[in-house]
N, C-alpha and C positions, 0 to 999 in steps of 0.2 A: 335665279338658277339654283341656288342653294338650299330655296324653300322645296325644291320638288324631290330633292331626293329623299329615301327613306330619315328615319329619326336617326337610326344607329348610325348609318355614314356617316352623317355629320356629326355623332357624338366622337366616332373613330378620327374623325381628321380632326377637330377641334381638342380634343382632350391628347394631340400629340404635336399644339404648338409648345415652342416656349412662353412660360410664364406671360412676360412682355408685351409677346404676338397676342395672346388671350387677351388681355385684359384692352389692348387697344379695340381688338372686336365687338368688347361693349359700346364700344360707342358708334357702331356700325346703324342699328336701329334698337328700340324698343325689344323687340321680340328675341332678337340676339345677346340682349343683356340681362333677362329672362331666363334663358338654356346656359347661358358661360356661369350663373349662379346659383342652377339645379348641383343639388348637392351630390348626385348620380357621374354630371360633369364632372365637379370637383374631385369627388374621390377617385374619378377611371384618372384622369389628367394627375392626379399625386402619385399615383400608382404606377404611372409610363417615367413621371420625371424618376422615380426611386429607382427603374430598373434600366436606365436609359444606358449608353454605353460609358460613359466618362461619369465622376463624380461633380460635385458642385459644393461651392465654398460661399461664406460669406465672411469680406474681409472687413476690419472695423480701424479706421485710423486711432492711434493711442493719446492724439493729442487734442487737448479741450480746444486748443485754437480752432481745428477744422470742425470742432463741433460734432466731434465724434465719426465723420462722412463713414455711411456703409458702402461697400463697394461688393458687386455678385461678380462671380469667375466662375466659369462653367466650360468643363473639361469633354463633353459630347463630340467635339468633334477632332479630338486632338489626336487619334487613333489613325484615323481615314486621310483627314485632312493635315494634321499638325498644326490644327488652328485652337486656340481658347478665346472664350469671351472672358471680356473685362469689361463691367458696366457699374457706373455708378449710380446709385438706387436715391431714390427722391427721398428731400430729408423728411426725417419721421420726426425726430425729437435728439435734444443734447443727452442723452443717455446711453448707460453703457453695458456692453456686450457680455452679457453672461454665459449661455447655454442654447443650443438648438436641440427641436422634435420634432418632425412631422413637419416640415415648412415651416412651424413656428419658431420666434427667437423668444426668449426670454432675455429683458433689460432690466438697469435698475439706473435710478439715480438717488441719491441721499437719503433720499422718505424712503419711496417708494418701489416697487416691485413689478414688472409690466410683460404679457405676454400681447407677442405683436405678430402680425405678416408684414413681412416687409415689402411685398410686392403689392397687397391689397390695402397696405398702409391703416387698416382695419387694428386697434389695440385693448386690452380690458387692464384697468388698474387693479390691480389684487388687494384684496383689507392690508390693510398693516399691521405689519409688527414689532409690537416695541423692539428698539433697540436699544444701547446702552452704551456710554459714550469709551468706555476701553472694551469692547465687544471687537472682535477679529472672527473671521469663518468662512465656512463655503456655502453654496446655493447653487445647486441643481435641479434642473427640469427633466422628464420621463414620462413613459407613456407606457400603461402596462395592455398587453393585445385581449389578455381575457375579461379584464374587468370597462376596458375600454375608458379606462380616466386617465388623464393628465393629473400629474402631481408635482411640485413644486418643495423640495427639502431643503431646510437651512440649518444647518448645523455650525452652533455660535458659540464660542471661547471668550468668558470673561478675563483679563488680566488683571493682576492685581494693582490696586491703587495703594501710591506712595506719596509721602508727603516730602518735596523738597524745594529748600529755601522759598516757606512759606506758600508753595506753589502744587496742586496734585499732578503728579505726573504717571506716566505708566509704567510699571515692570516691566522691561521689556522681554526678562525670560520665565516668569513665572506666570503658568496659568492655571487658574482655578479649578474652573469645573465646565464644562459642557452643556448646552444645553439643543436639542434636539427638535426640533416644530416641521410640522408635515402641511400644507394644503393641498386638499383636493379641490381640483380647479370649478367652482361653482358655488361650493362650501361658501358660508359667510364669513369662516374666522377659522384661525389656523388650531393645530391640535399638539401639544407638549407630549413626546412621546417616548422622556425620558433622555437619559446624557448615556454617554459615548466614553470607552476607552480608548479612545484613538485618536493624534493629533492631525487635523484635517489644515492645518490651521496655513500654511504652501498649498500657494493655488496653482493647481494643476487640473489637466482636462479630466474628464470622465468618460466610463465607456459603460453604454448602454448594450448588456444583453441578456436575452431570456427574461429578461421583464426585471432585469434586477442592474442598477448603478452599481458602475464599481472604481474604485479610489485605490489611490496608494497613500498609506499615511507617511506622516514625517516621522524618518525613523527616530528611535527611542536611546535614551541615556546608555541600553544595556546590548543597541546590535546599530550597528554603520547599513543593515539592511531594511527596504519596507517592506510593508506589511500589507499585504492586497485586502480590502475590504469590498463587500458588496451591502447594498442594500433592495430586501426585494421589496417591489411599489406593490403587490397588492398583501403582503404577509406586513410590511411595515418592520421585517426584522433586519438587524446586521450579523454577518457573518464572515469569520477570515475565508480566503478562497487558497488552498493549497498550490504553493511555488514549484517549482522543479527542485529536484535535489542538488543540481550543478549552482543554484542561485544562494552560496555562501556567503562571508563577507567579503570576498575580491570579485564578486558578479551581484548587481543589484538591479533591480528594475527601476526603470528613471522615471519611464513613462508609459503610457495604457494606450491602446487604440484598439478601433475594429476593423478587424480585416477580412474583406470575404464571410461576413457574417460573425465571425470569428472573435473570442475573448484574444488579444494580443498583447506585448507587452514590449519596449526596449527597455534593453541591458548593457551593460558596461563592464567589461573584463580589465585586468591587467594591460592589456596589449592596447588598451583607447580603444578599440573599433566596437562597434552598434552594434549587438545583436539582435535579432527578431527573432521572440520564442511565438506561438499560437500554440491556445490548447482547443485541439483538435474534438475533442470529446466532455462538451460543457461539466465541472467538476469534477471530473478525473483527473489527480494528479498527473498519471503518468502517459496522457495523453498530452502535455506539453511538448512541444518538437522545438527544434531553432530551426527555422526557414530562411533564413540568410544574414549575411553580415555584411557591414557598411565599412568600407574604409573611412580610416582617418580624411576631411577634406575641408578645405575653407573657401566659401566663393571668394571672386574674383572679389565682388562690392566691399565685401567684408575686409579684402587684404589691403585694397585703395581707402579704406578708411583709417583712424586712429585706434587701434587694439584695445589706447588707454581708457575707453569707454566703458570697458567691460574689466571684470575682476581679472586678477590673474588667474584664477584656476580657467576661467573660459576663452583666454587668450593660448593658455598654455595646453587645453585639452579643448579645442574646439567642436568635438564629437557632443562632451556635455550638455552644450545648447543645440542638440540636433535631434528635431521631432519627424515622427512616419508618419503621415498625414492621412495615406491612403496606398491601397496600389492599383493601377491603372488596367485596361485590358488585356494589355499588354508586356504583362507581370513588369511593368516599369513602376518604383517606388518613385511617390511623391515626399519631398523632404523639408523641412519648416527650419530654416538656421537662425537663432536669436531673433523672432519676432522680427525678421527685416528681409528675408531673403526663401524664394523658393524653387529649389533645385529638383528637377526629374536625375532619379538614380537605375542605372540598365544594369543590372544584374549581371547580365551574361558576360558584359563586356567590360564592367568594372567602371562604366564613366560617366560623369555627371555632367549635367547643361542645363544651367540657371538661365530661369525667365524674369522676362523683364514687361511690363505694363506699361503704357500711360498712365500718368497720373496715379500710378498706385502710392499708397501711402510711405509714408518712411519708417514709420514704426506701427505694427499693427498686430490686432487679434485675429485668429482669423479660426472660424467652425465649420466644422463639415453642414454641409444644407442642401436641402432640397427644396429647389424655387417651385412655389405652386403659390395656388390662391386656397391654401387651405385653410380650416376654423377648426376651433377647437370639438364645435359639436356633429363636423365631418366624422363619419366611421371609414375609420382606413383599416386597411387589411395588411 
Protein backbone atom coordinates (compact mmCIF):
# COMPACT_ATOMS: atom_id res chain seq x y z
CA UNK A 1 0.00 0.00 0.00
CA UNK A 2 2.63 2.43 1.01
CA UNK A 3 4.67 1.84 -2.10
CA UNK A 4 1.85 3.39 -4.35
CA UNK A 5 1.47 6.50 -2.85
CA UNK A 6 3.35 9.51 -4.03
CA UNK A 7 7.42 10.02 -2.52
CA UNK A 8 6.34 13.19 -0.46
CA UNK A 9 3.45 11.46 1.37
CA UNK A 10 5.39 9.10 2.64
CA UNK A 11 8.25 11.33 3.38
CA UNK A 12 5.41 13.56 5.28
CA UNK A 13 3.98 10.71 7.41
CA UNK A 14 7.39 9.09 7.95
CA UNK A 15 9.45 12.02 8.95
CA UNK A 16 6.54 12.87 11.72
CA UNK A 17 6.94 9.47 13.62
CA UNK A 18 8.78 9.48 16.83
CA UNK A 19 12.27 8.75 16.75
CA UNK A 20 11.48 4.92 18.00
CA UNK A 21 8.58 4.46 15.50
CA UNK A 22 11.27 5.29 12.58
CA UNK A 23 13.94 3.48 13.40
CA UNK A 24 11.63 0.21 14.06
CA UNK A 25 10.34 0.88 10.27
CA UNK A 26 13.78 -0.04 9.10
CA UNK A 27 13.34 -3.18 9.67
CA UNK A 28 10.08 -3.40 7.76
CA UNK A 29 12.00 -4.22 4.30
CA UNK A 30 15.09 -3.32 2.50
CA UNK A 31 13.66 -0.49 0.59
CA UNK A 32 12.23 1.23 3.71
CA UNK A 33 15.65 1.23 5.47
CA UNK A 34 16.85 2.98 2.22
CA UNK A 35 14.25 6.17 2.49
CA UNK A 36 14.26 6.31 6.74
CA UNK A 37 18.37 6.95 5.89
CA UNK A 38 17.99 9.43 3.01
CA UNK A 39 19.52 12.32 4.47
CA UNK A 40 16.33 14.47 3.03
CA UNK A 41 14.33 12.14 5.67
CA UNK A 42 16.65 12.80 8.23
CA UNK A 43 16.69 16.27 8.11
CA UNK A 44 12.45 16.97 7.42
CA UNK A 45 12.01 14.28 10.65
CA UNK A 46 14.74 16.63 12.87
CA UNK A 47 13.01 19.55 11.67
CA UNK A 48 9.23 18.43 12.99
CA UNK A 49 10.94 16.84 16.23
CA UNK A 50 12.49 20.68 16.86
CA UNK A 51 9.23 22.27 16.27
CA UNK A 52 6.96 19.65 17.73
CA UNK A 53 4.62 20.86 20.58
CA UNK A 54 6.23 19.75 23.93
CA UNK A 55 10.06 19.90 24.46
CA UNK A 56 12.31 16.78 24.95
CA UNK A 57 14.88 15.76 27.52
CA UNK A 58 17.44 13.38 27.87
CA UNK A 59 18.00 12.17 31.45
CA UNK A 60 21.29 10.57 32.45
CA UNK A 61 21.42 8.47 35.90
CA UNK A 62 24.64 10.04 38.20
CA UNK A 63 25.49 6.84 39.36
CA UNK A 64 28.39 4.38 37.84
CA UNK A 65 26.43 1.44 39.36
CA UNK A 66 23.60 1.96 36.72
CA UNK A 67 26.32 2.41 34.35
CA UNK A 68 25.36 5.71 33.52
CA UNK A 69 21.49 4.39 31.97
CA UNK A 70 20.17 7.21 29.60
CA UNK A 71 16.74 7.66 29.82
CA UNK A 72 14.43 10.01 26.78
CA UNK A 73 11.26 12.06 28.27
CA UNK A 74 9.37 13.75 25.76
CA UNK A 75 6.79 16.34 26.58
CA UNK A 76 4.62 16.30 22.88
CA UNK A 77 1.80 15.24 24.22
CA UNK A 78 1.45 16.57 27.64
CA UNK A 79 -0.48 19.81 26.40
CA UNK A 80 -3.57 17.86 24.74
CA UNK A 81 -3.21 14.80 26.66
CA UNK A 82 -1.26 15.35 30.06
CA UNK A 83 0.64 12.51 29.06
CA UNK A 84 4.77 12.37 28.83
CA UNK A 85 6.93 9.65 27.76
CA UNK A 86 9.54 8.08 29.71
CA UNK A 87 11.65 5.60 27.82
CA UNK A 88 14.69 4.03 28.63
CA UNK A 89 17.28 4.14 25.58
CA UNK A 90 19.41 0.96 24.83
CA UNK A 91 22.83 1.04 26.39
CA UNK A 92 25.30 2.94 24.41
CA UNK A 93 28.44 2.96 26.59
CA UNK A 94 29.58 3.55 30.52
CA UNK A 95 30.16 7.14 29.69
CA UNK A 96 29.07 10.39 30.76
CA UNK A 97 26.78 13.09 29.81
CA UNK A 98 28.24 16.35 28.68
CA UNK A 99 26.23 18.46 26.25
CA UNK A 100 23.57 18.24 23.50
CA UNK A 101 23.07 19.78 19.59
CA UNK A 102 21.11 18.86 16.97
CA UNK A 103 20.01 15.33 18.40
CA UNK A 104 23.41 14.74 19.06
CA UNK A 105 25.02 14.09 22.71
CA UNK A 106 28.23 14.80 23.30
CA UNK A 107 29.93 12.11 26.17
CA UNK A 108 33.20 11.57 27.80
CA UNK A 109 34.82 9.05 29.81
CA UNK A 110 38.46 9.44 31.22
CA UNK A 111 40.47 9.32 27.76
CA UNK A 112 38.22 10.18 25.64
CA UNK A 113 35.71 12.57 24.14
CA UNK A 114 32.46 11.14 22.00
CA UNK A 115 29.80 12.53 19.89
CA UNK A 116 26.81 10.07 19.66
CA UNK A 117 22.99 9.55 18.61
CA UNK A 118 21.52 8.11 21.15
CA UNK A 119 18.58 6.76 19.19
CA UNK A 120 20.83 5.45 16.10
CA UNK A 121 23.32 4.35 18.71
CA UNK A 122 25.74 5.53 15.80
CA UNK A 123 29.19 7.32 17.79
CA UNK A 124 32.72 9.11 16.39
CA UNK A 125 35.62 9.14 18.98
CA UNK A 126 37.21 12.59 18.60
CA UNK A 127 41.39 12.78 18.59
CA UNK A 128 42.58 13.43 22.04
CA UNK A 129 43.59 15.77 24.13
CA UNK A 130 46.24 15.69 26.36
CA UNK A 131 45.18 16.10 29.59
CA UNK A 132 46.98 16.93 32.83
CA UNK A 133 46.41 15.20 35.97
CA UNK A 134 45.51 18.60 38.34
CA UNK A 135 43.56 19.95 34.99
CA UNK A 136 39.77 20.95 36.09
CA UNK A 137 37.35 22.76 33.18
CA UNK A 138 34.44 22.72 31.05
CA UNK A 139 33.42 21.23 27.49
CA UNK A 140 30.89 22.28 25.29
CA UNK A 141 29.33 21.19 22.15
CA UNK A 142 27.56 23.81 19.22
CA UNK A 143 26.57 24.12 16.13
CA UNK A 144 26.97 27.37 14.16
CA UNK A 145 23.82 27.77 11.20
CA UNK A 146 26.23 29.79 8.73
CA UNK A 147 29.20 27.91 8.58
CA UNK A 148 27.32 24.63 9.27
CA UNK A 149 30.18 22.85 11.78
CA UNK A 150 29.87 21.37 14.76
CA UNK A 151 32.44 22.36 17.39
CA UNK A 152 33.40 21.05 20.39
CA UNK A 153 35.35 23.67 23.11
CA UNK A 154 37.19 22.79 26.27
CA UNK A 155 38.32 25.20 28.17
CA UNK A 156 40.95 23.71 30.91
CA UNK A 157 42.31 25.17 34.35
CA UNK A 158 45.76 23.99 35.53
CA UNK A 159 46.04 24.01 39.53
CA UNK A 160 48.90 24.29 41.22
CA UNK A 161 50.97 21.48 42.40
CA UNK A 162 52.00 21.16 46.16
CA UNK A 163 54.20 19.07 47.83
CA UNK A 164 53.00 17.47 51.12
CA UNK A 165 54.32 15.11 53.35
CA UNK A 166 56.38 13.68 50.72
CA UNK A 167 53.13 13.34 48.50
CA UNK A 168 51.99 15.89 45.30
CA UNK A 169 48.85 17.15 46.12
CA UNK A 170 46.55 19.72 44.50
CA UNK A 171 45.93 23.46 45.49
CA UNK A 172 42.74 23.43 45.86
CA UNK A 173 42.20 27.27 45.57
CA UNK A 174 44.86 28.44 43.32
CA UNK A 175 44.73 28.29 39.66
CA UNK A 176 47.19 28.98 37.25
CA UNK A 177 46.44 29.71 33.97
CA UNK A 178 43.88 28.67 31.31
CA UNK A 179 44.09 26.93 28.54
CA UNK A 180 41.68 27.10 25.62
CA UNK A 181 41.40 24.13 22.54
CA UNK A 182 38.56 24.35 19.86
CA UNK A 183 37.75 21.16 17.51
CA UNK A 184 36.01 21.35 14.47
CA UNK A 185 34.21 18.29 14.24
CA UNK A 186 36.06 16.25 11.32
CA UNK A 187 39.35 18.26 11.97
CA UNK A 188 42.14 15.68 12.70
CA UNK A 189 43.36 17.53 15.94
CA UNK A 190 42.30 20.18 18.16
CA UNK A 191 43.41 23.92 17.87
CA UNK A 192 44.97 26.14 21.12
CA UNK A 193 43.20 29.25 20.86
CA UNK A 194 44.73 30.95 23.64
CA UNK A 195 43.62 31.29 27.77
CA UNK A 196 40.73 32.88 29.06
CA UNK A 197 40.09 35.48 31.90
CA UNK A 198 37.42 33.91 33.33
CA UNK A 199 36.82 31.10 35.74
CA UNK A 200 34.71 28.46 34.06
CA UNK A 201 35.94 26.14 36.37
CA UNK A 202 31.62 25.37 38.33
CA UNK A 203 30.06 23.27 35.92
CA UNK A 204 27.17 24.67 34.93
CA UNK A 205 24.75 24.25 31.66
CA UNK A 206 25.30 26.49 28.59
CA UNK A 207 23.08 28.27 26.44
CA UNK A 208 23.37 28.22 22.77
CA UNK A 209 22.35 31.29 20.74
CA UNK A 210 22.83 33.24 17.63
CA UNK A 211 25.63 30.88 17.00
CA UNK A 212 27.54 31.89 20.06
CA UNK A 213 27.81 29.65 23.77
CA UNK A 214 27.25 31.37 26.66
CA UNK A 215 28.43 30.69 30.41
CA UNK A 216 28.29 32.22 33.57
CA UNK A 217 31.66 32.47 35.16
CA UNK A 218 32.55 31.87 38.93
CA UNK A 219 32.30 34.97 40.35
CA UNK A 220 35.73 36.73 41.24
CA UNK A 221 37.66 37.70 44.56
CA UNK A 222 36.31 41.47 43.89
CA UNK A 223 32.16 41.03 43.12
CA UNK A 224 29.53 38.11 44.89
CA UNK A 225 28.26 38.58 41.00
CA UNK A 226 28.78 36.51 37.44
CA UNK A 227 29.85 37.51 34.74
CA UNK A 228 27.89 36.20 31.42
CA UNK A 229 30.28 35.26 28.84
CA UNK A 230 29.77 34.12 25.29
CA UNK A 231 31.74 32.55 22.80
CA UNK A 232 30.97 32.84 18.99
CA UNK A 233 31.61 29.23 17.14
CA UNK A 234 32.39 30.70 13.75
CA UNK A 235 34.51 34.20 14.93
CA UNK A 236 36.28 31.72 17.81
CA UNK A 237 36.16 35.01 20.00
CA UNK A 238 34.86 35.55 23.81
CA UNK A 239 33.09 38.19 24.83
CA UNK A 240 31.24 39.75 28.19
CA UNK A 241 27.41 39.91 27.17
CA UNK A 242 25.85 42.94 29.15
CA UNK A 243 23.44 42.31 32.56
CA UNK A 244 20.54 44.34 33.36
CA UNK A 245 21.26 47.17 35.72
CA UNK A 246 18.90 45.76 38.59
CA UNK A 247 21.60 42.53 38.54
CA UNK A 248 23.86 44.19 41.58
CA UNK A 249 25.29 42.37 44.21
CA UNK A 250 21.83 41.32 46.11
CA UNK A 251 20.44 39.85 42.50
CA UNK A 252 22.78 37.55 40.63
CA UNK A 253 22.36 35.25 37.79
CA UNK A 254 22.61 31.57 38.88
CA UNK A 255 21.87 30.10 35.93
CA UNK A 256 21.34 30.44 31.84
CA UNK A 257 18.64 28.92 29.69
CA UNK A 258 16.82 29.30 26.36
CA UNK A 259 13.59 30.15 26.29
CA UNK A 260 11.33 30.73 23.34
CA UNK A 261 14.48 31.10 21.23
CA UNK A 262 15.51 33.52 23.72
CA UNK A 263 19.08 34.31 25.77
CA UNK A 264 17.46 33.71 29.50
CA UNK A 265 18.78 33.69 32.72
CA UNK A 266 17.79 32.89 36.65
CA UNK A 267 18.29 35.26 39.52
CA UNK A 268 18.06 35.47 43.08
CA UNK A 269 17.07 38.58 45.06
CA UNK A 270 16.87 39.24 48.76
CA UNK A 271 13.39 37.83 49.21
CA UNK A 272 14.83 33.90 47.82
CA UNK A 273 12.27 33.83 45.04
CA UNK A 274 13.57 32.92 41.08
CA UNK A 275 13.58 35.36 38.81
CA UNK A 276 13.35 34.93 34.97
CA UNK A 277 14.96 37.93 33.16
CA UNK A 278 14.98 37.18 28.85
CA UNK A 279 16.77 39.58 26.79
CA UNK A 280 14.50 40.11 24.31
CA UNK A 281 16.59 41.84 21.61
CA UNK A 282 19.99 39.64 21.28
CA UNK A 283 22.92 42.12 22.79
CA UNK A 284 20.88 44.94 23.84
CA UNK A 285 21.40 45.54 27.29
CA UNK A 286 18.21 47.07 27.90
CA UNK A 287 16.28 44.85 26.11
CA UNK A 288 16.36 42.49 29.33
CA UNK A 289 12.85 42.17 30.96
CA UNK A 290 11.93 39.82 33.97
CA UNK A 291 9.07 37.62 32.82
CA UNK A 292 8.17 35.98 36.07
CA UNK A 293 9.13 34.92 39.46
CA UNK A 294 9.10 31.55 41.10
CA UNK A 295 8.01 31.28 44.61
CA UNK A 296 9.98 30.01 47.34
CA UNK A 297 8.96 25.84 47.07
CA UNK A 298 10.27 22.35 48.12
CA UNK A 299 8.80 19.13 46.49
CA UNK A 300 7.15 16.75 48.45
CA UNK A 301 10.37 14.01 47.67
CA UNK A 302 12.69 16.29 48.73
CA UNK A 303 10.89 17.07 52.25
CA UNK A 304 10.43 13.02 52.92
CA UNK A 305 13.95 12.81 52.57
CA UNK A 306 17.01 13.81 54.89
CA UNK A 307 17.90 17.76 54.23
CA UNK A 308 21.36 16.46 55.78
CA UNK A 309 22.27 15.56 52.26
CA UNK A 310 22.63 18.77 50.99
CA UNK A 311 24.62 21.81 52.60
CA UNK A 312 22.96 24.17 54.66
CA UNK A 313 22.84 27.00 52.40
CA UNK A 314 20.50 24.57 50.08
CA UNK A 315 18.51 23.20 52.85
CA UNK A 316 18.05 26.69 54.15
CA UNK A 317 17.39 28.51 50.56
CA UNK A 318 16.00 25.81 48.64
CA UNK A 319 15.20 28.20 45.47
CA UNK A 320 19.28 27.87 45.02
CA UNK A 321 19.05 24.48 43.56
CA UNK A 322 16.19 25.29 41.40
CA UNK A 323 16.79 25.25 37.59
CA UNK A 324 14.18 26.48 34.45
CA UNK A 325 14.47 23.89 32.10
CA UNK A 326 12.17 24.94 29.59
CA UNK A 327 8.53 26.50 29.19
CA UNK A 328 5.96 24.49 27.98
CA UNK A 329 2.96 25.52 25.53
CA UNK A 330 1.20 26.43 27.69
CA UNK A 331 3.32 29.18 29.37
CA UNK A 332 3.76 26.28 32.22
CA UNK A 333 7.64 26.40 33.55
CA UNK A 334 9.42 23.20 33.68
CA UNK A 335 11.51 23.15 37.01
CA UNK A 336 14.81 20.84 37.81
CA UNK A 337 15.26 20.75 41.94
CA UNK A 338 18.74 19.47 43.00
CA UNK A 339 19.35 17.06 40.18
CA UNK A 340 16.47 14.65 41.64
CA UNK A 341 13.13 16.10 41.10
CA UNK A 342 11.07 17.71 38.31
CA UNK A 343 8.25 19.94 38.97
CA UNK A 344 5.83 21.79 36.22
CA UNK A 345 5.33 25.47 37.66
CA UNK A 346 1.69 27.46 36.36
CA UNK A 347 2.27 30.79 36.59
CA UNK A 348 -1.00 32.14 36.68
CA UNK A 349 -2.00 30.17 39.57
CA UNK A 350 1.07 30.18 41.45
CA UNK A 351 1.17 26.16 41.87
CA UNK A 352 3.48 23.43 41.34
CA UNK A 353 2.99 19.47 40.59
CA UNK A 354 5.96 17.22 40.52
CA UNK A 355 6.31 14.30 38.22
CA UNK A 356 7.02 11.22 38.92
CA UNK A 357 8.42 8.23 36.29
CA UNK A 358 9.05 4.65 36.45
CA UNK A 359 12.21 3.75 36.93
CA UNK A 360 13.58 7.23 36.67
CA UNK A 361 16.82 7.62 38.27
CA UNK A 362 17.57 8.98 41.77
CA UNK A 363 20.04 11.33 40.86
CA UNK A 364 20.47 12.54 37.51
CA UNK A 365 21.70 14.91 34.46
CA UNK A 366 19.44 15.81 32.58
CA UNK A 367 19.60 18.10 28.68
CA UNK A 368 17.26 19.55 26.71
CA UNK A 369 17.24 17.15 23.26
CA UNK A 370 15.73 16.46 20.49
CA UNK A 371 15.20 12.76 19.66
CA UNK A 372 15.99 12.14 15.88
CA UNK A 373 18.27 9.90 13.87
CA UNK A 374 20.42 12.77 13.02
CA UNK A 375 24.48 12.86 11.85
CA UNK A 376 26.67 15.22 12.07
CA UNK A 377 27.10 15.53 8.19
CA UNK A 378 23.02 16.08 8.22
CA UNK A 379 22.36 20.02 7.12
CA UNK A 380 19.76 21.10 9.43
CA UNK A 381 18.07 24.23 9.08
Amino acid sequence: MMEKLPQEIILGILSRLPPTSLLQSMLVCRAWRRLIRDPLLVATHFSHMADKDGPSFIFQSNRPSSSYQLFFIDFSDFHSQGKVMFKKLPDLMSIYLVDSCNGLLCMRDARWIYICNPFTRVYLQLPKLVNYPAQVGHIAFGFHQTTKQYKVIQVAYLRQLVLLGGRIDVATSTLVQSQVHVLTIGDPSWRHIGTLPYDLTRPMPKALVNGRLHWLSKPNNDTTASILISFDLETEQFQEVAKPDCCGSNRCFHHLMVLRGFLSAGAYHDNDELEVWVMKEYGIKESWIKEFTIGNHLPPTLQQNDLLHFNMAKARFPNSSVRVLCTLRNDEILLEYLNRVVVVFDPRHGTFKELTFDAMPHWYKIVVHVGSLNWIHIPVC
